[in-house]
Residue, then its C-alpha position, 0 to 999 in steps of 0.5 A: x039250316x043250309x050247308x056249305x055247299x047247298x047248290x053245287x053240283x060235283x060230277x064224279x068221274x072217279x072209281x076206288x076210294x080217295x076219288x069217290x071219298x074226296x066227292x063223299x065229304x062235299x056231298x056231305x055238307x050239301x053238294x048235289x055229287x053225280x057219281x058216273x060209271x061205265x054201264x059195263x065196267x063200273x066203280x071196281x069198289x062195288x065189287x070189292x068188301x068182306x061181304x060177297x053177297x053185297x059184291x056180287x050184287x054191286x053193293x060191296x062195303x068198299x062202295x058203300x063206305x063213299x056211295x051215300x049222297x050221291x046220285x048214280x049215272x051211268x056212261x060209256x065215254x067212249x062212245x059219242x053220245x055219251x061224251x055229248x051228255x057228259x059235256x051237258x053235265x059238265x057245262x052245269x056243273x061246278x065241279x069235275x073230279x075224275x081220277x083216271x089214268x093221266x091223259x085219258x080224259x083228254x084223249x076222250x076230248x075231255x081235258x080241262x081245256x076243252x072243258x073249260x072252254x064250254x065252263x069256264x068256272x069249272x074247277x077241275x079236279x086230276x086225281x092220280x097216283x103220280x101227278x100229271x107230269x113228271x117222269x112217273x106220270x104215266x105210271x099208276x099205283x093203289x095205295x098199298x103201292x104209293x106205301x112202297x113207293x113213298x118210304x112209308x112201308x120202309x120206316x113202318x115195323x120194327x128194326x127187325x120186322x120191316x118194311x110193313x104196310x099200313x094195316x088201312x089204306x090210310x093213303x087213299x083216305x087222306x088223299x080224298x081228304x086233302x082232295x076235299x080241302x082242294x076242292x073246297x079252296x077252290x070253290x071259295x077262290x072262285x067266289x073271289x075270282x069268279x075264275x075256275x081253277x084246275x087240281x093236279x093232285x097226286x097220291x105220292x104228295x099225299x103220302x109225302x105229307x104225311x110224313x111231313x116231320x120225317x121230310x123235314x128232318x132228313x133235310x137237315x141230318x141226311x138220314x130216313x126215317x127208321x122203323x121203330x114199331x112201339x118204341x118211341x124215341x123217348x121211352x115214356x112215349x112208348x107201348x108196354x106188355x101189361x098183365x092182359x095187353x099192351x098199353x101206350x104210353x103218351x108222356x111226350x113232353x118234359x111236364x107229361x114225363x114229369x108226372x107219370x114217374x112221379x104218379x108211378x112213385x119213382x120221380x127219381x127217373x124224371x128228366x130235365x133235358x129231352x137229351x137226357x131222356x134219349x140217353x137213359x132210354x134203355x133204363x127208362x124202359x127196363x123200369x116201365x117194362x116192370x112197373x107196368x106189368x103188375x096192373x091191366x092195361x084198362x087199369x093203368x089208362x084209368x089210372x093214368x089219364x086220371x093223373x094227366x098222362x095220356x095213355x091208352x090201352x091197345x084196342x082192336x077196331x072192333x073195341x074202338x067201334x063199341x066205345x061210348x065215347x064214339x056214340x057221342x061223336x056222330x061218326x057213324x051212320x047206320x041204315x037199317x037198309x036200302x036199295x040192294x043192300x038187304x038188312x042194316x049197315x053203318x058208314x062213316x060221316x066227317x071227323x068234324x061237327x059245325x055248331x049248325x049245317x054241317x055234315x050228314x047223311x041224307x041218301x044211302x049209296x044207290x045201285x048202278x045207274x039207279x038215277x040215269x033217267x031222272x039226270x037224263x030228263x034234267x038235262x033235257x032229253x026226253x023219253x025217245x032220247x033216252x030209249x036211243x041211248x039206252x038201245x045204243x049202250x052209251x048208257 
């Protein structure tokens, strides 16, 4: 069964984790992706992971983490001939994504004008930390500084021990995602339009996103999201000690808060108002403080999830990733091995299952160059050409 992108062709000029993971998801569900590294100072996530062997030999599990599916290329653009194989492969392609420094492609002479000139269906995908404009455009930033940056950092912790960065780089991560929601918009625009299009995506944007609901209610009251660590607003909504952990509870709404009082025999503590709720908090919590104390927390989710409130006892990702439940999911790919990666290893897929041609993984993330040659022939230079290219570095 063919996949959502069977037949196009992604040239991906980004390094780290949001570009490479944007061009990962598309690979996934079928797009031929080219990933393109300078031969000398590749993607800096080969080199970055828990696995130091695997750093050293370029392999790092940062790499690895988006590598699968892809091809591997290697280019110097700053040299002429190098920027000639590049506009070869951008003039065949359907889609750039590059997440350099704002106005570096164009001052290799590849920009969206120029290359939309030699492909005018290209869509052209700008990642970068700020945008491509704006007074912060010419700065850059990983996501640990977007975190500070965008106030996530500031309402993480609690009152006392703030700000906090995200313990993942969440940011990264949805920006790649958000980036493969653009792209795929883009490239179903095009089917109408038969017009490429060019993406200005910024991590900042992203993180603002993500703290969609806090955006909205500053515009009405004025005042930032606060740090408020496990303890939600509503005290049934909230993290508690228990006799071996800490649990999280999820009684969000009126009907949920409802049910767990009465499943933890004092339905006295229900409330009809969530002004209520927000009111009696600091007895609502002394109450659940003791009553959840007297079982383990992998008791009281058993116990409550069997009664309808959600709630879950505090895992480590290590017990998540043992969870049978993910088994069932797809979400993880294990290689037993692969080409300069000695014995097995697991990468994650999408979030998402399709009824039939969705996504998978085909190939393991290949070493630096490893398909150079092969992409080189496709483009139409023969064995001399590439010998040239090979003699005078630009690849």
């Amino acid at each position: 069964m063919s996949r959502p992108f069977d037949g196009i062709r992604i040239i991906d000029a980004t390094h780290v984790l949001a570009g490479p993971f944007a061009a990962y998801q598309l690979a996934l569900l079928g797009a031929d992706v080219i990933k393109v590294e300078h031969p000398d100072d590749p993607d800096q996530s080969r080199g970055s992971g828990a696995d130091w062997d695997l750093n050293r030999a370029g392999m790092g599990t940062y790499f690895l983490t988006q590598g699968s599916n892809k091809r591997s290329m290697t280019l110097d653009l700053k040299q002429d001939a190098a920027r000639d194989v590049f506009k070869r492969l951008v003039a065949q392609a359907d889609v750039l994504v590059e997440n350099y420094r704002p106005g570096a492609f164009e001052a290799l002479g590849l920009g969206y004008e120029a290359l939309s000139a030699l492909n005018p269906r290209l869509i052209y995908c700008s990642i970068s930390a700020f945008g491509q404009g704006g007074p912060r455009g010419g700065q850059t930033a990983y996501d640990h500084v977007i975190q500070a940056t965008s106030g996530i950092m500031a309402c993480t912790g609690t009152e006392q021990v703030n700000p906090l960065k995200l313990g993942a780089p969440a940011i990264d991560y949805a920006t790649g995602t958000m980036g493969a929601f653009a792209l795929s918009a883009a490239l179903f625009q095009r089917e109408r339009t038969g017009l490429g299009q060019r993406i200005d995506l910024a991590m900042l944007d992203v993180a603002m996103m993500m703290m969609a609901s806090h955006v909205t209610a500053h515009s009405r009251t004025g005042k930032p999201a606060r740090p408020r660590g496990n303890a939600h607003e509503y005290a049934t909504n909230s993290a508690y000690p228990t006799r071996d952990g800490m649990v999280m509870l999820g009684a969000s709404n009126l009907r949920q808060q409802k049910r767990l009082w009465s499943a933890l025999g004092r339905p006295e503590m229900a409330k009809a108002r969530n002004e209520d709720r927000v009111a009696q908090r600091d007895a609502e919590a002394a109450a659940l403080t003791e009553i959840l104390a007297t079982r383990t927390a992998d008791e009281w989710e058993a116990f409550l999830q069997s009664r309808h409130v959600p709630a879950a006892r505090v895992r480590r990702m290590d017990e998540a990733l043992a969870d049978p439940h993910l088994a069932t999911r797809g979400l993880v790919h294990r290689f037993e091995d692969a080409d300069g990666v000695a014995g097995p290893f697991s990468v994650p897929v999408a979030a998402f299952g399709f009824a039939h041609g969705g996504p998978r993984v085909d190939t393991p993330p290949h070493p630096l160059g490893a398909d150079t040659d092969a992409i080189l022939a496709e483009l139409g230079y023969d064995d001399a050409a590439r010998t040239a290219l090979r003699s005078a570095g630009a690849i």
